[in-house]
N, C-alpha and C positions, 0 to 999 in steps of 0.2 A: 542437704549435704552440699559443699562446696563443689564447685567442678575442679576438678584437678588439672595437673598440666602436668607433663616429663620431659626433662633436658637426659636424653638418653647419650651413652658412652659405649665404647665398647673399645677395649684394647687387647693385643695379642700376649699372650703369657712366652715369657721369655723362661726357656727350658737351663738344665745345666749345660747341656751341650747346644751347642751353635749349632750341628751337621745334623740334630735332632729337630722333628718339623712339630711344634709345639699340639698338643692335642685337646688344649681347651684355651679357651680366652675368658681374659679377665672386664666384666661387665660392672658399669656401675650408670645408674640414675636418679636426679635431681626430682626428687616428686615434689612439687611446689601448689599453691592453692590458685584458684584464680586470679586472684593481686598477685601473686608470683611470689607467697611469703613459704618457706620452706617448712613442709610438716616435719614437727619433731616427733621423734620416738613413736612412732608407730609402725604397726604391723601390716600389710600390706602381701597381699597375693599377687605374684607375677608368672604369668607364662608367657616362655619366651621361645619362638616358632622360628627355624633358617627355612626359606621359600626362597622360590626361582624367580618371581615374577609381584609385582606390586597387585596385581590384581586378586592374590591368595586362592586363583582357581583352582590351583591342582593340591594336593597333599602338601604339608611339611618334608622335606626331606628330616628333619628334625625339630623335638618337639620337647620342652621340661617345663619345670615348674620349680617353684620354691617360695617362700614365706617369711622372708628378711623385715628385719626390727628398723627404719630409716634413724639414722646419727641425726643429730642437735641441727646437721646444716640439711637435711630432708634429704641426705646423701645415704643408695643399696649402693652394696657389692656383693660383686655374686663373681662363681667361674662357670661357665658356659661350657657345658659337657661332667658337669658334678652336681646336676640338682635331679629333679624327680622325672625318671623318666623311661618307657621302655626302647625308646631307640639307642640306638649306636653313634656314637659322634663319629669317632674316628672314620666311619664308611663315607663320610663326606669327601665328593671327589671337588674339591677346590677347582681345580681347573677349567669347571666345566661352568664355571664364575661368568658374571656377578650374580650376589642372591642376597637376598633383604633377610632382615631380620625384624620379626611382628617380635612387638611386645606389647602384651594384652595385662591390665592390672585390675584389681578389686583392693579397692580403698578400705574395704573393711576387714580384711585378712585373710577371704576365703575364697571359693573359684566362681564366684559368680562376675566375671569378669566383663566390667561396662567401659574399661577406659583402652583406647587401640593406639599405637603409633606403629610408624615403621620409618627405618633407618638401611640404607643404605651402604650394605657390604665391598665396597666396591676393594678396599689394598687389604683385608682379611682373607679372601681366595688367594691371591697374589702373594702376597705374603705368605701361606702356606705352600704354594708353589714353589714361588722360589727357594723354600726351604729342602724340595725334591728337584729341581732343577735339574740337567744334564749338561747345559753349559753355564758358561760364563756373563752371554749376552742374555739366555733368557732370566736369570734371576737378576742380573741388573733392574733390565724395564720394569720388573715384575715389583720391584724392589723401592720404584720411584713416586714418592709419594707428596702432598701437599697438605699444608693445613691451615687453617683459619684458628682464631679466638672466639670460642659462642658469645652470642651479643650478651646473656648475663656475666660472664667470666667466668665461667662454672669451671670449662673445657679445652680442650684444644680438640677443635673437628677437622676432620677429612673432606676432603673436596671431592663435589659434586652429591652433596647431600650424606654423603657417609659422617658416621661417629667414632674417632677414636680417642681417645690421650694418651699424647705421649711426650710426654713432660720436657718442656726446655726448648721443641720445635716448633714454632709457630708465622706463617705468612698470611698476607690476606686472600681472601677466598668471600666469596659473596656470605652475609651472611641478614638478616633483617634489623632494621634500627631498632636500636633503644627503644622499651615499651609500645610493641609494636604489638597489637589485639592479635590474635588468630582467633578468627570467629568456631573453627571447627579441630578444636587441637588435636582430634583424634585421625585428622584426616589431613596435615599439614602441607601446605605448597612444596614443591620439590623446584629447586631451585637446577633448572637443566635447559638449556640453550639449541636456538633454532635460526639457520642462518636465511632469510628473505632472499626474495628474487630479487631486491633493487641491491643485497651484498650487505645489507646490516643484520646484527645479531641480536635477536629477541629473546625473552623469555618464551618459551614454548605452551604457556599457559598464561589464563590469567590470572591476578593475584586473589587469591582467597580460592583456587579453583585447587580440588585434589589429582585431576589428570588432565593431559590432554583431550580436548573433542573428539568424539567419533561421531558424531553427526556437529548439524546446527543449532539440535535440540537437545544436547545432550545435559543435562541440568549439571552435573558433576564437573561440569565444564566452565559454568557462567564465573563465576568466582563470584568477589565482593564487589558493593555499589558505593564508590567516594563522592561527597560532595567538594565539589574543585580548589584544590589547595589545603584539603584538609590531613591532619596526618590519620595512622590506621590508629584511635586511641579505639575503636569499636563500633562508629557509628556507620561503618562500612558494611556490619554483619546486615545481613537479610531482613533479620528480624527485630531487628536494636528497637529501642524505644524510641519515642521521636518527644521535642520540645519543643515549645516556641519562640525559648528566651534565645536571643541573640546571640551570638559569641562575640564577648567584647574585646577578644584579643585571639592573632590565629594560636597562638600554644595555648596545648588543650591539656591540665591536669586533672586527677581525681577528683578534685575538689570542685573543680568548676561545675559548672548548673546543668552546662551541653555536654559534659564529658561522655561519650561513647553513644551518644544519642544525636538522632537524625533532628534538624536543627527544621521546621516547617515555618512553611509562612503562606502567608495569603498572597494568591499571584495577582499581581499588579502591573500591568504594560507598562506603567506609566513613570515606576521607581525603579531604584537600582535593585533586582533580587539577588540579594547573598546573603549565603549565613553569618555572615561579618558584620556586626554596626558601622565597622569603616573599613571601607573596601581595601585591599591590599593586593597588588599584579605582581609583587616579588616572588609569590611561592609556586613551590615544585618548578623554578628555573634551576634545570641543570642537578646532575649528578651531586653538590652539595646543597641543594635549593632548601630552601624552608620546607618542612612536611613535607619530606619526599619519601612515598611510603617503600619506594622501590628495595631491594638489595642491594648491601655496598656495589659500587662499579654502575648500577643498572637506573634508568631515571624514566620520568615520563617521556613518550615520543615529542617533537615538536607540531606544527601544524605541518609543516613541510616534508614533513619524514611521512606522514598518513599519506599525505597528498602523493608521494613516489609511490607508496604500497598500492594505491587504487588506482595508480595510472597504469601498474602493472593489469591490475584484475580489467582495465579497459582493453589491456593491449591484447589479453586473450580470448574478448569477446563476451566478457563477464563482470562487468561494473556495477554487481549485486550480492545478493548474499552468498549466490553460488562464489563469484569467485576470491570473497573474503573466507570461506572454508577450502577451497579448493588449495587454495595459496597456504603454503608454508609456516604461516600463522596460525591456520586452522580455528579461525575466528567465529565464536556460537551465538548465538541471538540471546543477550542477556536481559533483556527488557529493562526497565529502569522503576521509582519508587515518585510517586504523586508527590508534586512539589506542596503540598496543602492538605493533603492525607496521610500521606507516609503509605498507601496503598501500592502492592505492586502492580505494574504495568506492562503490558505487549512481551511478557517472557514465552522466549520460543516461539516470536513473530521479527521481532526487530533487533537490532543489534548498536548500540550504545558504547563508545570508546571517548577517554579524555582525550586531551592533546594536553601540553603542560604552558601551549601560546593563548596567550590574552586577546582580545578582540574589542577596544573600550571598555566596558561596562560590562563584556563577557566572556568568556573562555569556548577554544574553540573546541567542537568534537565532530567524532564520522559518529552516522549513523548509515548501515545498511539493512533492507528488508529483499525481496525476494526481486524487487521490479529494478531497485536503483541503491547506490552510495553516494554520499555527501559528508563534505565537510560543510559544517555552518558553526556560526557563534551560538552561546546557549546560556541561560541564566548560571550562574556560578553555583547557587542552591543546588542544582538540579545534581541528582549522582546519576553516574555511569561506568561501567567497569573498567579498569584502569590494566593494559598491556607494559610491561615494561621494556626497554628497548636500552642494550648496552652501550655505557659511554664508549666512544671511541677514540684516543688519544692521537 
């Protein structure tokens, strides 16, 4: 069976009255197949969970279900607070916001449910709020919202990882390139920001990674492994398959040979090692660079942007892996994949970072372990998990 993917939605139902605070929302999602080709007409089981916390430790506050036929374009609608259920919607106290919403699905129509996302509620509390409001000033704020375009065009989403449509509003808001792999779609990166101690704003994870680190070792943490300048076409995922034909151009389509496969070679001191037949220094430069897997706005860090982060973790007495976790970044020991195996390596001992600067014939990166950090140059082949770090105008 295909693996599925979901372009999840979620919009607020607009009551007859305005002074009335609407008591169910209108939900719709995109079930597409692994190429992203939209399943028609089919039946599909969804339960769909409001939670306090991404971690799913405590109960639902609320919890349904339902059995919806997908349209010609792989497009549910459903209303959230009308499908199968023994809780109470309306007991939801909005205010006490934000709360995600799990939607959990079964491809074949019934509740053995294998497929997980979650989406982020952040102007659905508010937005019911402000519809009970006492004044003026709180249902404004409450009221102020942002949106982006989904990189399919499915959508118009809510910022800071929230899902809604609401047809005719749209700004930019981070969102992932065009044909961009997600190795674990059940577990998608959450696009939410962390400001460093040298005053720049980071991704707060790394990319392919489902949360923040709570240790150094926290696997959940490491994300995905890029070989340098490459885009996310999947050769990134953990487990990708690995080739040995070359990439004879850096744009990577289906059709191509490397396409989403880890590109191996036999190491040689004495050659240029890239996955490239002809080397190329222009990619991942800068916020529109070639193969920048980053989110709109967000690009690789430079060499010199790493080099201020560690001179920080020096300044506190910690020029190791302590103070690459300690620091703001909360950076995890991702270990890296045999440049001639495709075997992983030192996960949950060392720690592995690009940089987006060239260095000759190699691209630079930090590595930290327990004793020391460095920045040094590295073969381009080589992957290493990739931090993203926002443009700043």
């Amino acid at each position: 069976m295909k693996k599925l993917l979901l372009l999840l939605a979620a919009v607020i139902s607009i009551g007859t009255a305005f002074a009335q605070v609407p008591q169910k929302l209108s939900y719709e999602a995109i079930v597409r197949d692994s190429a992203f080709v939209a399943l028609d007409s089919v039946q599909v089981g969804i339960k769909l969970s409001i939670v306090s916390d991404t971690a799913y430790m405590g109960s639902a506050l609320y919890t349904e279900t339902h059995m919806p036929t997908t349209s010609a374009n792989g497009l549910v609608q459903l209303l959230i607070g009308s499908g199968t259920s023994t809780d109470t919607f309306s007991n939801i106290n909005w205010a006490d916001g934000p709360y995600y919403l799990m939607t959990k699905i079964d491809p074949a129509g019934g509740t053995d449910y294998s497929i997980q996302g979650a989406t982020k509620l952040s102007a659905v509390p508010y937005a019911h709020y402000a519809g009970s409001a006492t004044t003026a000033d709180t249902a404004g704020r409450a009221s102020s919202l942002n949106f982006r375009v989904s990189y399919q065009g499915d959508s118009l989403v809510m910022g800071d990882g929230s899902a809604l449509i609401l047809p005719g509003l749209s700004e930019s808001n981070p969102s992932f390139p065009m044909g961009f792999v997600h190795c674990d779609p059940a577990n998608l990166t959450i696009i939410e920001t962390v400001t460093s101690t040298t005053g720049e704003i980071w991704m707060d994870r790394n990319l392919g990674a489902s949360r923040v680190a709570d240790s150094s070792t926290d696997s959940m943490a490491y994300g995905d492994l890029y070989q340098w300048g490459r885009s996310a076409d999947g050769h990134q995922c953990r487990e990708s398959d690995t080739t040995s034909v070359l990439a004879s151009t850096a744009a990577s389509s289906p059709d191509s040979a490397w396409y989403g496969k880890f590109i191996v070679l036999e190491f040689n001191p004495f050659n240029v090692n890239d996955w490239l037949s002809t080397q190329d220094s222009n990619l991942w430069q800068g916020v529109n660079g070639i193969n920048n897997p980053c989110p709109t706005g967000f690009r690789l860090p430079t060499a010199t942007e790493w080099n201020a982060e560690i001179d920080k973790w020096e300044e506190s007495g910690n020029k190791n892996s302590t103070g690459a976790y300690n620091s703001p970044l909360k950076l995890p020991f991702t270990g890296y994949r045999d440049i001639s195996s495709g075997d992983m390596e030192e996960v949950g001992s060392i720690g592995y970072y690009w940089s987006s600067s060239v260095s000759g014939d190699y691209a630079n990166h930090i590595s930290f372990a327990s004793t020391a950090a460095n920045l040094d140059p590295l073969f381009r082949a080589y992957v290493n998990a990739v931090r993203c770090i926002k443009d700043q105008p």
